[in-house]
Structures are given as C-alpha cells and as structure tokens.
LOMIGU-856746 format. One record per residue (C-alpha): x, y, z; residue in one letter; residue number from 1. Coordinates in Angstrom, 1 decimal. Layout:
N
<drendren X="X" Y="Y" Z="Z" residu="a" num="NUM"/>
...
***
This chain:
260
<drendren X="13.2" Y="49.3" Z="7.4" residu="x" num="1"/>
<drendren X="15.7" Y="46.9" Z="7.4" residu="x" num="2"/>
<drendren X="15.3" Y="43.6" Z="10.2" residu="x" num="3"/>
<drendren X="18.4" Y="41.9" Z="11.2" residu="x" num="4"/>
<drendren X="17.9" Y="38.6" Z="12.5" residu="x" num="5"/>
<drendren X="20.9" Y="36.7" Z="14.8" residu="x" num="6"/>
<drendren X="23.5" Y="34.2" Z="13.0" residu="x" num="7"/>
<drendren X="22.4" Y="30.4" Z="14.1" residu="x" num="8"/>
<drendren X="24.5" Y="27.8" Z="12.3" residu="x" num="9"/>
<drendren X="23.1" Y="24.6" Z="11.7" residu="x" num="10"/>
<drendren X="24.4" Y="21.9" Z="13.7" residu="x" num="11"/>
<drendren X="26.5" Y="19.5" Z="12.0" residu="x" num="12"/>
<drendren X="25.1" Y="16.2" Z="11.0" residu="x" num="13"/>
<drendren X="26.3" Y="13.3" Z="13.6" residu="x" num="14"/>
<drendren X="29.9" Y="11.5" Z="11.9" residu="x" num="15"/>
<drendren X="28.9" Y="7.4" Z="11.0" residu="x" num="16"/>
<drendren X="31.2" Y="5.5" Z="12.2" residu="x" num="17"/>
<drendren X="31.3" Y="2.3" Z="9.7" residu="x" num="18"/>
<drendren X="31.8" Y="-0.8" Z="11.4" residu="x" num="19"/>
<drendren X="31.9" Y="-4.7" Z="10.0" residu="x" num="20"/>
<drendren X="30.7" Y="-7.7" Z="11.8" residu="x" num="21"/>
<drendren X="28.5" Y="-6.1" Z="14.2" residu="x" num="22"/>
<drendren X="26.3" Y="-6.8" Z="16.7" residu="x" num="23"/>
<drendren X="24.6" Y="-5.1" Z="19.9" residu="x" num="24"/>
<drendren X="21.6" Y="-5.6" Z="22.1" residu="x" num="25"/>
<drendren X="19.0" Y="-4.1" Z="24.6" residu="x" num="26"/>
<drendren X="18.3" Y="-4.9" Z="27.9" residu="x" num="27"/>
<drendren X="16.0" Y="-4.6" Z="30.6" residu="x" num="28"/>
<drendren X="15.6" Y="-2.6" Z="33.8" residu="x" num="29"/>
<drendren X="16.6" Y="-5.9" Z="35.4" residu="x" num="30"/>
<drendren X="19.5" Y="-6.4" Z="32.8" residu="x" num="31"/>
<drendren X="17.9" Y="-9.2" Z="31.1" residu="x" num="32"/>
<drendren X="18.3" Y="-9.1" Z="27.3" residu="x" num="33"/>
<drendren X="15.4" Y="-8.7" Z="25.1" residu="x" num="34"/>
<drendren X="17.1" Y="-8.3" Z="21.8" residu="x" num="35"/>
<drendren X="20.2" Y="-8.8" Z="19.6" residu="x" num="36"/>
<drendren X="20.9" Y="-7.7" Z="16.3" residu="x" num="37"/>
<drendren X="23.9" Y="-8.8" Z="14.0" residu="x" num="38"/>
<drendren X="24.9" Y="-7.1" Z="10.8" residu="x" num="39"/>
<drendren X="27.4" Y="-8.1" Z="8.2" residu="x" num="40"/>
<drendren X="28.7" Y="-4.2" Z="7.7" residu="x" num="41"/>
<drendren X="26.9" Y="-1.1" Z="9.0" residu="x" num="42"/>
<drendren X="26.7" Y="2.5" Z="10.0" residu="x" num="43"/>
<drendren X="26.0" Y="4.5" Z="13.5" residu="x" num="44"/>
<drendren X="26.0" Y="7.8" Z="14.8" residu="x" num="45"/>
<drendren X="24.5" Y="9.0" Z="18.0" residu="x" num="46"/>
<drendren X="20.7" Y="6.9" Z="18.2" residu="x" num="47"/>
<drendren X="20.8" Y="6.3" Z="14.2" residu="x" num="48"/>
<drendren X="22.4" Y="3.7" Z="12.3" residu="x" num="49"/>
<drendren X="22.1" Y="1.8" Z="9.0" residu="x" num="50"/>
<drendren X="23.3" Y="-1.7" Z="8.3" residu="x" num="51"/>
<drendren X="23.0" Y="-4.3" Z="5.4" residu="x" num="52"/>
<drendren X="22.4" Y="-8.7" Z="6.0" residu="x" num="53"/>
<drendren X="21.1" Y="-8.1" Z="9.3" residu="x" num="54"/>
<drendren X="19.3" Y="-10.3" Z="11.9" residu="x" num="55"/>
<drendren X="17.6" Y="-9.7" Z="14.8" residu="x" num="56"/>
<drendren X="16.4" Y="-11.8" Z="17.9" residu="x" num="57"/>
<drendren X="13.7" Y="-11.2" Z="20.2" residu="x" num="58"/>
<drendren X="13.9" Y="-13.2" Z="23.3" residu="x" num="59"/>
<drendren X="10.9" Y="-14.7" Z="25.6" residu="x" num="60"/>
<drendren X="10.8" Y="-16.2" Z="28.7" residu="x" num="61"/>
<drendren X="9.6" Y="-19.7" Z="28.8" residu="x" num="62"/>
<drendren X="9.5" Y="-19.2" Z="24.8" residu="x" num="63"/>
<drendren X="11.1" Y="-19.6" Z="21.5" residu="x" num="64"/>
<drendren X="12.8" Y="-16.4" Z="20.6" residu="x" num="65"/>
<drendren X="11.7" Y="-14.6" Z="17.1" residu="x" num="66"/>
<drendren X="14.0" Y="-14.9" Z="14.7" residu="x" num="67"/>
<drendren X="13.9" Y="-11.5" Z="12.1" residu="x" num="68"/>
<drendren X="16.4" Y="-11.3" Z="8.7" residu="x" num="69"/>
<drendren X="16.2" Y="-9.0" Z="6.4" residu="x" num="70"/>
<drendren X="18.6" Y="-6.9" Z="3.9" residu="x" num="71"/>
<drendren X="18.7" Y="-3.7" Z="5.1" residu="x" num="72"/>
<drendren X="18.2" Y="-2.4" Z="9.1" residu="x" num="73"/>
<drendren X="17.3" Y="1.1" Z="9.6" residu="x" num="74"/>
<drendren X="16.9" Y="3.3" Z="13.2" residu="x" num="75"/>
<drendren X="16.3" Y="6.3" Z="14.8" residu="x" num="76"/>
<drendren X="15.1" Y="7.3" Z="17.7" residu="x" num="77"/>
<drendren X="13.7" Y="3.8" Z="19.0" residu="x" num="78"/>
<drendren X="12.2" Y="2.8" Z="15.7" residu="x" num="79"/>
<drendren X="13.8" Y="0.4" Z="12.8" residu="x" num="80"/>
<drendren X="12.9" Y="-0.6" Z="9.8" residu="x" num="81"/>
<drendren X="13.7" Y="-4.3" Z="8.4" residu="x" num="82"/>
<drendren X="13.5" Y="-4.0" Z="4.3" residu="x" num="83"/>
<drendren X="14.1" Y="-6.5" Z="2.2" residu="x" num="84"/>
<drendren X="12.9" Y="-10.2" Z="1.7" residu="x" num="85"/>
<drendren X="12.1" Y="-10.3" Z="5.5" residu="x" num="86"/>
<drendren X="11.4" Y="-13.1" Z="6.9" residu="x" num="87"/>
<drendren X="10.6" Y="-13.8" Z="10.5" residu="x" num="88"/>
<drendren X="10.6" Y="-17.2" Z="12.2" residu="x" num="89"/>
<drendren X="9.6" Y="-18.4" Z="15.8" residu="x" num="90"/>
<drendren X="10.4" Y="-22.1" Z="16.7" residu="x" num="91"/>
<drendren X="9.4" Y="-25.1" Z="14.0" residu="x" num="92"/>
<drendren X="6.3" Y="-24.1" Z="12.7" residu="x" num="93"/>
<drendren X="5.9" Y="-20.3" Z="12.2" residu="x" num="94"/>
<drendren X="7.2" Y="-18.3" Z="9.5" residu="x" num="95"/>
<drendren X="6.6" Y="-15.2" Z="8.1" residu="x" num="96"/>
<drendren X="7.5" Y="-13.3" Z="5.1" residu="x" num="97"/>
<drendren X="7.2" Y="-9.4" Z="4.1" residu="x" num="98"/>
<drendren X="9.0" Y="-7.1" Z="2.9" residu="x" num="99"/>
<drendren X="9.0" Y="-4.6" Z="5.1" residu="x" num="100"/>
<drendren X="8.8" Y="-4.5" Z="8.8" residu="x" num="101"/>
<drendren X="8.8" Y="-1.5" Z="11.8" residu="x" num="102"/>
<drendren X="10.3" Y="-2.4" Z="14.7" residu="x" num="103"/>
<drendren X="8.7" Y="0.1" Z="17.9" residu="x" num="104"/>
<drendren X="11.2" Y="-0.7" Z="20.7" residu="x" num="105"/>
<drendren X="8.9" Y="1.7" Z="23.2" residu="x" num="106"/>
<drendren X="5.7" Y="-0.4" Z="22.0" residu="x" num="107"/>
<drendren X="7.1" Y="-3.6" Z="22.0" residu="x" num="108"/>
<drendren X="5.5" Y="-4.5" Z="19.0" residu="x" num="109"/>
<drendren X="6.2" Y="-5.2" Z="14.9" residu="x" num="110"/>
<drendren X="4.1" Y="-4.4" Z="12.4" residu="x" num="111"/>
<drendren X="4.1" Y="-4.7" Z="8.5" residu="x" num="112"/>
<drendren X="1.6" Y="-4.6" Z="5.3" residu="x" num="113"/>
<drendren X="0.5" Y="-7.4" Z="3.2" residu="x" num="114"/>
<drendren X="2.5" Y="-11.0" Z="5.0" residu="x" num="115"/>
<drendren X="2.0" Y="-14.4" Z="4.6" residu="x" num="116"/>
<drendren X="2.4" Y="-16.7" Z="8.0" residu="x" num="117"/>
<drendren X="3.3" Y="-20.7" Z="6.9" residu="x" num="118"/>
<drendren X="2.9" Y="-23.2" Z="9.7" residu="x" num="119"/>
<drendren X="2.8" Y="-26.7" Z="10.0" residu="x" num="120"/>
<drendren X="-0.9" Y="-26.9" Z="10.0" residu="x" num="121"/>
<drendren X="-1.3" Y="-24.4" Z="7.0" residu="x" num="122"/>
<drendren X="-0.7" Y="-20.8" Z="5.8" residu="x" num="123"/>
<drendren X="-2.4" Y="-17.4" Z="6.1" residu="x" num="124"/>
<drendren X="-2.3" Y="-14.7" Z="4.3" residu="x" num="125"/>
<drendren X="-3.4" Y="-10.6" Z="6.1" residu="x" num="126"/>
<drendren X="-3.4" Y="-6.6" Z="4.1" residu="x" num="127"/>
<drendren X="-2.2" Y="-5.8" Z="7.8" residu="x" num="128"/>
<drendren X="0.0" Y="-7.3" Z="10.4" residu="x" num="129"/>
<drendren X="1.0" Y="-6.1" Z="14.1" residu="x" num="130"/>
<drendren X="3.3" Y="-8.9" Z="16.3" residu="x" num="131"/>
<drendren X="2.8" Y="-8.1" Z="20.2" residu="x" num="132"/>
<drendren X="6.3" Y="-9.1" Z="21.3" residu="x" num="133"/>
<drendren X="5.6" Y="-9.0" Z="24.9" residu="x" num="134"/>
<drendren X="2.0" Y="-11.4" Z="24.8" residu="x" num="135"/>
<drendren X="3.7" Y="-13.2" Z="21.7" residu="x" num="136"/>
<drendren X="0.7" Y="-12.6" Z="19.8" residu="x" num="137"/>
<drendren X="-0.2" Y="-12.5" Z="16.1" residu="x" num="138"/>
<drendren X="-2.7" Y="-9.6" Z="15.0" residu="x" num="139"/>
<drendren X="-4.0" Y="-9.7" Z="11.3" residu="x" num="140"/>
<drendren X="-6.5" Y="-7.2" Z="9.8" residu="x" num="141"/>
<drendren X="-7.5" Y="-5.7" Z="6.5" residu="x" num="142"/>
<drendren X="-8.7" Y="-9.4" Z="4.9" residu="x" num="143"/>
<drendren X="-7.9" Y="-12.4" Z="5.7" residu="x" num="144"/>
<drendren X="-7.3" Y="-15.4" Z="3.6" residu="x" num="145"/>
<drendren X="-6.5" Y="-19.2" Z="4.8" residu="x" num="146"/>
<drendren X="-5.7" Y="-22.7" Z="3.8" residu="x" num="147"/>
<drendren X="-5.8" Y="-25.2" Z="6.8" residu="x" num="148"/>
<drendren X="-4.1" Y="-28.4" Z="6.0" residu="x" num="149"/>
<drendren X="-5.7" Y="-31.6" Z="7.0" residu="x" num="150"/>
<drendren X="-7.6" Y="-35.0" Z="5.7" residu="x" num="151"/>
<drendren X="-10.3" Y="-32.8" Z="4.0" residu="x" num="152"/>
<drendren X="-8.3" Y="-29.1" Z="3.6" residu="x" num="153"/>
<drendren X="-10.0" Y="-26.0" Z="4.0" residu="x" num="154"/>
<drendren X="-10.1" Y="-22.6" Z="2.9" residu="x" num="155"/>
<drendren X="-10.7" Y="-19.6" Z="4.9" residu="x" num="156"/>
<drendren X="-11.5" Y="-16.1" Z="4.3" residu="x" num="157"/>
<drendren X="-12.3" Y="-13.5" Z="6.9" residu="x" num="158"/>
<drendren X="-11.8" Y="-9.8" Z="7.9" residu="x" num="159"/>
<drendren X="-9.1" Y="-10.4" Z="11.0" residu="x" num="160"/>
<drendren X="-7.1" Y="-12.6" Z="12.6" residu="x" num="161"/>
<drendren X="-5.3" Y="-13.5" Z="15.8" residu="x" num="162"/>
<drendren X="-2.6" Y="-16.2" Z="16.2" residu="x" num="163"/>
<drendren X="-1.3" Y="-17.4" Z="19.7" residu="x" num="164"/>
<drendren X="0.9" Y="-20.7" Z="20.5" residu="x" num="165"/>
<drendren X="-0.5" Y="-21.7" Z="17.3" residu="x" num="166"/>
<drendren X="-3.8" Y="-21.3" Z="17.7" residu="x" num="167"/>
<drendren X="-5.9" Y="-19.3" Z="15.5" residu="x" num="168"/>
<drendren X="-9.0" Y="-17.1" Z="15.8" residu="x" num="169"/>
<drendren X="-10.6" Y="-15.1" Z="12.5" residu="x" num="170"/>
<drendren X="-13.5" Y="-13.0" Z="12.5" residu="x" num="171"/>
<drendren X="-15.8" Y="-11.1" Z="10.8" residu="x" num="172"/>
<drendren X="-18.0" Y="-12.2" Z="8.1" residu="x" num="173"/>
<drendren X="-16.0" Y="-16.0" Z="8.3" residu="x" num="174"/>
<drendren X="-16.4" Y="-18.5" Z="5.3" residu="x" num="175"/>
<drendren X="-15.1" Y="-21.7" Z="5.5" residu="x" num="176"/>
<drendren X="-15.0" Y="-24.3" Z="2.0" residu="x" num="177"/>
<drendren X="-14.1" Y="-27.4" Z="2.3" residu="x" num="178"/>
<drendren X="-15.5" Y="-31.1" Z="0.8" residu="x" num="179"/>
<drendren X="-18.0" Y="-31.2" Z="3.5" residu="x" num="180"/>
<drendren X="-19.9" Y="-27.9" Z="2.2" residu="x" num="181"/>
<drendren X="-19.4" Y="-24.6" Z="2.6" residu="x" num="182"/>
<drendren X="-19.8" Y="-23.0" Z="6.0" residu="x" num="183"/>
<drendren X="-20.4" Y="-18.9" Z="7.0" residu="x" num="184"/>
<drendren X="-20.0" Y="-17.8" Z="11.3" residu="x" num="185"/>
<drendren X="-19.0" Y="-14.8" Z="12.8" residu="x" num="186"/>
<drendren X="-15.8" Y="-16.5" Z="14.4" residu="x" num="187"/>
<drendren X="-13.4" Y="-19.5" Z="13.7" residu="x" num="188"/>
<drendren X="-11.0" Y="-21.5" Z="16.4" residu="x" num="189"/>
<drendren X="-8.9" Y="-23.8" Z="14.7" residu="x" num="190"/>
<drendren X="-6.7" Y="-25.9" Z="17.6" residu="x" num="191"/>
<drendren X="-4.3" Y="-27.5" Z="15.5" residu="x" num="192"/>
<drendren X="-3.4" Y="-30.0" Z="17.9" residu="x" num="193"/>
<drendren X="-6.7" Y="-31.8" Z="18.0" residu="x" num="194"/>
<drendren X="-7.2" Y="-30.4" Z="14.7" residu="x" num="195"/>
<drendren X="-10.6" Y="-29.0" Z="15.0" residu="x" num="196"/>
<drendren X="-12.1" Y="-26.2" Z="13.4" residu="x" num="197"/>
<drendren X="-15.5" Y="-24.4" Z="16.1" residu="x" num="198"/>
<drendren X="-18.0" Y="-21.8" Z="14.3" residu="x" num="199"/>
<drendren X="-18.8" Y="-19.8" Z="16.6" residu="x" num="200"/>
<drendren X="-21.1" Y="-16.5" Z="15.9" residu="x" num="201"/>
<drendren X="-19.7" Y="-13.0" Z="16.8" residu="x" num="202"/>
<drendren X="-20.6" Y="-11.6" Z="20.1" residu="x" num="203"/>
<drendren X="-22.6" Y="-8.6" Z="19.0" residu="x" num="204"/>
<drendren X="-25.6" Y="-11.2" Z="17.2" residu="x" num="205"/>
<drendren X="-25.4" Y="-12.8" Z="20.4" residu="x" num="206"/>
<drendren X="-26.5" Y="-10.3" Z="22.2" residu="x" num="207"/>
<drendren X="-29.4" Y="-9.7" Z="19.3" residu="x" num="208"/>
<drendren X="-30.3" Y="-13.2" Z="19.6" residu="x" num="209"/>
<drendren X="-29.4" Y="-14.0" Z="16.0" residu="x" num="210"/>
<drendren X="-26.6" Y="-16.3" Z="17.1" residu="x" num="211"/>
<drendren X="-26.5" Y="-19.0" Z="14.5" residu="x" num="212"/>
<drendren X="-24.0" Y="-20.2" Z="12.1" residu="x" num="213"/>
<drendren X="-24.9" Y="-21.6" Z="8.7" residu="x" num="214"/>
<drendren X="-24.2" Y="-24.3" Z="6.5" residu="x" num="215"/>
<drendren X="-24.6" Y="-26.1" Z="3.2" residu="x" num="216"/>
<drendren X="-23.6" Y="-28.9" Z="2.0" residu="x" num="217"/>
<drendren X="-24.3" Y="-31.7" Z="-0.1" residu="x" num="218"/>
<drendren X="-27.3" Y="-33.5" Z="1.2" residu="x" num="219"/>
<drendren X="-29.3" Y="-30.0" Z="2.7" residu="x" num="220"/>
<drendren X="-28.3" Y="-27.1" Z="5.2" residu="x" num="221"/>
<drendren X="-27.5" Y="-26.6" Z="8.7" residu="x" num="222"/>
<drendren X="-28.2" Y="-23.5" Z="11.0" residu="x" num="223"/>
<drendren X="-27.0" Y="-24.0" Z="14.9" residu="x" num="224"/>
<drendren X="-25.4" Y="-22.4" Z="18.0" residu="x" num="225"/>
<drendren X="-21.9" Y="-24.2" Z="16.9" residu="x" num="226"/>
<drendren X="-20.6" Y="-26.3" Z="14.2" residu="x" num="227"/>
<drendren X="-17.5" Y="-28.8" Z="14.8" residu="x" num="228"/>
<drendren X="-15.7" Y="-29.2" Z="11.9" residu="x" num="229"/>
<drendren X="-13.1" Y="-32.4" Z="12.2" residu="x" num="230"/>
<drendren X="-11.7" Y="-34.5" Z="10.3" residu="x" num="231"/>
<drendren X="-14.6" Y="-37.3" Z="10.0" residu="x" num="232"/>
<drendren X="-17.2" Y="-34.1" Z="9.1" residu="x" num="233"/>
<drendren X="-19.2" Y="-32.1" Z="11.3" residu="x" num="234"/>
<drendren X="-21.2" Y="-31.5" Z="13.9" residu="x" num="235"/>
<drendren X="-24.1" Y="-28.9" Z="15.3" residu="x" num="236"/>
<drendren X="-25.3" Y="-28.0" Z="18.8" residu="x" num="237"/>
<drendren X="-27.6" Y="-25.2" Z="19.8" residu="x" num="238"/>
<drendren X="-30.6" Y="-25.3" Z="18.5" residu="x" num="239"/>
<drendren X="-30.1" Y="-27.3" Z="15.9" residu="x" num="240"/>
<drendren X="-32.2" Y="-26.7" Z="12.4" residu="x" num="241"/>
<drendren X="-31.8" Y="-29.4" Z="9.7" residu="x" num="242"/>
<drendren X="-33.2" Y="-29.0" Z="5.9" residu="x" num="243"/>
<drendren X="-32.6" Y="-32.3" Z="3.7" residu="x" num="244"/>
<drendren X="-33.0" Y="-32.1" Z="-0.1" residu="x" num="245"/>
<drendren X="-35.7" Y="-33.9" Z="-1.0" residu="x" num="246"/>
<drendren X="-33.5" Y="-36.5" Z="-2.9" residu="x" num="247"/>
<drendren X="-31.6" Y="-37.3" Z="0.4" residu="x" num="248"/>
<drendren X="-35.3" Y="-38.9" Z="0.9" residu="x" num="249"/>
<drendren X="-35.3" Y="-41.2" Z="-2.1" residu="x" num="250"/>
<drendren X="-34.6" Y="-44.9" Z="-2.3" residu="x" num="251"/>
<drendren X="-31.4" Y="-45.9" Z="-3.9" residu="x" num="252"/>
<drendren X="-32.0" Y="-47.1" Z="-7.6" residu="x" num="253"/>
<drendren X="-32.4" Y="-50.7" Z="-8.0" residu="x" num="254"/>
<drendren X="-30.3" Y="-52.7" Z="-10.1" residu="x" num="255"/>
<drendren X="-31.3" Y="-54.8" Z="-12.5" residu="x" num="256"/>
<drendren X="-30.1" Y="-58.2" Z="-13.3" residu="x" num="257"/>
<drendren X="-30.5" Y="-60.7" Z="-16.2" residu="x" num="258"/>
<drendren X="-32.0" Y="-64.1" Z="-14.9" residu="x" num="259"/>
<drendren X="-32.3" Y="-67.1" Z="-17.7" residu="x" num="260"/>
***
C-alpha cells in the first residue's frame, strides 16, 4: 500500500537586512523609553537580528541608567544575548564584568554565570547572577566571595547575595576575616556609607532559638544576637557571651633595668 502525503514547502528563512551605525529602542505603554541599543554594523529580519560592538542602555526613573557593552548582540523573540567581554556599568561605583549575558525583555531582568561586581567600597565575586531591571536590584547565588575595602579590609564568603543602591546583603553560612578575628552569622549588611558591616543570624535559627553569631579573635571569642563590625573593631549585643584566653589575664612582663 502506498500513502501519499500532501506537498508543504518550507517557508523561506526571513532576508537580513545588513545595516551600519545602528541604533533602536523600546518603549513603554506610556511611550516612555526603557531601552536603547547602538551597534557599529549589524543584521535584522523580522524579530531576529545580530550585530557586532554593541551597547545597550537601560533607563530608570529617578536613577542612573545601566550601561551594557559587549562584542556581539543576539535576539529573537524578546530574548538577547550580550557575548563578549561584557561589561555593565551603572553610575560611579558599579561595574560588572561577564562574558555572557541574557537579556529577557518580558522579564525585565539580566542574568549571567560566573561575574565579578567592582565598586568603590570593594568587589564581589557570584557562580550566578540575575539583575532585576525594574527594582534595580542585584541577585547573586551559587557562592559568594568578597573583599570590602576599608581601614582594616575584609574578606567575605557566603552562599548569596543581594546588592541595592549599594548596599549589600549575603547569606548563608557567612564568614567574615579580617584583622580583628574571624567572624561566622547567617547574614551580613554592609552600608557603605557609614561603612559598617551587622552579623545578623538567618531567620530560620531565629525562629529555633539558636540566634547567635560567633567570633574569634585574638584575645578570646564572642557569641551574641549581633556583632558591629566598624572601623575601630567591634561590637556585641544580645546576649552577650565573652571567653578571654587565659593570657588576656596575665600582668604585662616587667622590665628590667640596670641600677649602679
């Protein structure tokens, strides 16, 4: 028996139309814009395009814009891909490099693999990365690793991060070293414009009562509801527990002098 199916010829692929100094943008359903991007040379067809030494801007009411470069811009169907030494930059003091980056237009949100955020008051390095362009927000996950830059510096590791306006919050099994001792919490706030670093525990040993955050450092260990890290050293509250080393105890050594 022999089946005959009906002829059905493939539709042609859309025609790119190659184009040089480009640039386009989206808009709102007020007919705000929310984005621009510029290419040196590039591609496009239908709701697909490709395009080479390309930047894009994201723009924020009542807030810096985010700057994104990269060498290569890829779309389809509301989502793009930035390859390429990317590097992202919003205002003075935050910059971020990857190497690649997805753009979800419907989402409104970026996200990437391993990055590395600089910003004036240190850098932070994250596996994962996901940029909330309408709440402006940072979210890191996968590992987290941190140097905070100040009188004493301090390094940070944790399992994830959020970053807004600057300010920082990691959690999950925090560490903090630094020349003060070495600190453990549940969650760190670092304001970096009172530079000041809070240890706070995690909400779920809160609610088991085992909400303490621990320290050692050179002269004994700490356990409390808080620790205040500054930059003149640190302070507990909450049920403060205080171990000294027994040396802490001991009179200074006396010194000895020749007398005729």
């Amino acid at each position: 028996m022999w089946l005959t199916l009906p002829f059905r010829p493939v539709p042609p692929a859309p025609a790119f139309t190659r184009a040089y100094g480009v640039s386009f943008a989206g808009h709102d359903q007020y007919g705000e814009m929310v984005w621009r991007v510029e290419a040196k040379e590039g591609e496009m067809a239908d709701d697909t395009g490709r395009f080479i030494d390309v930047m894009v801007e994201f723009f924020a009411e009542n807030s810096d814009s985010l700057l994104a470069r990269g060498e290569r811009l890829t779309f389809a169907r509301g989502t793009a891909t930035l390859e390429g030494r990317v590097e992202i930059v919003r205002g003075e003091d935050y910059r971020l490099i990857t190497e690649r980056v997805v753009w979800d237009e419907e989402a409104e949100e970026l996200t990437a693999g391993q990055v590395t955020i600089t910003m004036e008051a240190g850098t932070i390095e994250a596996a994962r990365f996901r940029y909330d362009l309408e709440d402006r927000r940072s979210i890191l996950s996968g590992g987290i690793r941190a140097e905070i830059d100040r009188v004493s510096p301090l390094s940070v590791t944790g399992e994830a991060a959020e970053e807004v306006d600057g300010l920082f919050i990691v959690t999950g099994e925090v560490t903090v070293v630094g020349e003060d001792g070495t600190f453990h919490s549940g969650r760190l706030v670092y304001d970096p414009e009172e530079d000041t670093v809070r240890l706070l525990p995690d909400e779920e040993t809160i609610l088991v009562g085992d909400s303490f955050v621990k320290g050692t450092f050179h002269e004994g260990e700490i356990r409390a509801g808080a620790i205040l890290l500054t930059a003149d050293g640190f302070t507990g509250t909450g049920g403060v527990f205080l171990q000294m080393n027994e040396l802490f105890f001991e009179p200074a050594p006396q010194t000895q002098t020749d007398t005729e």
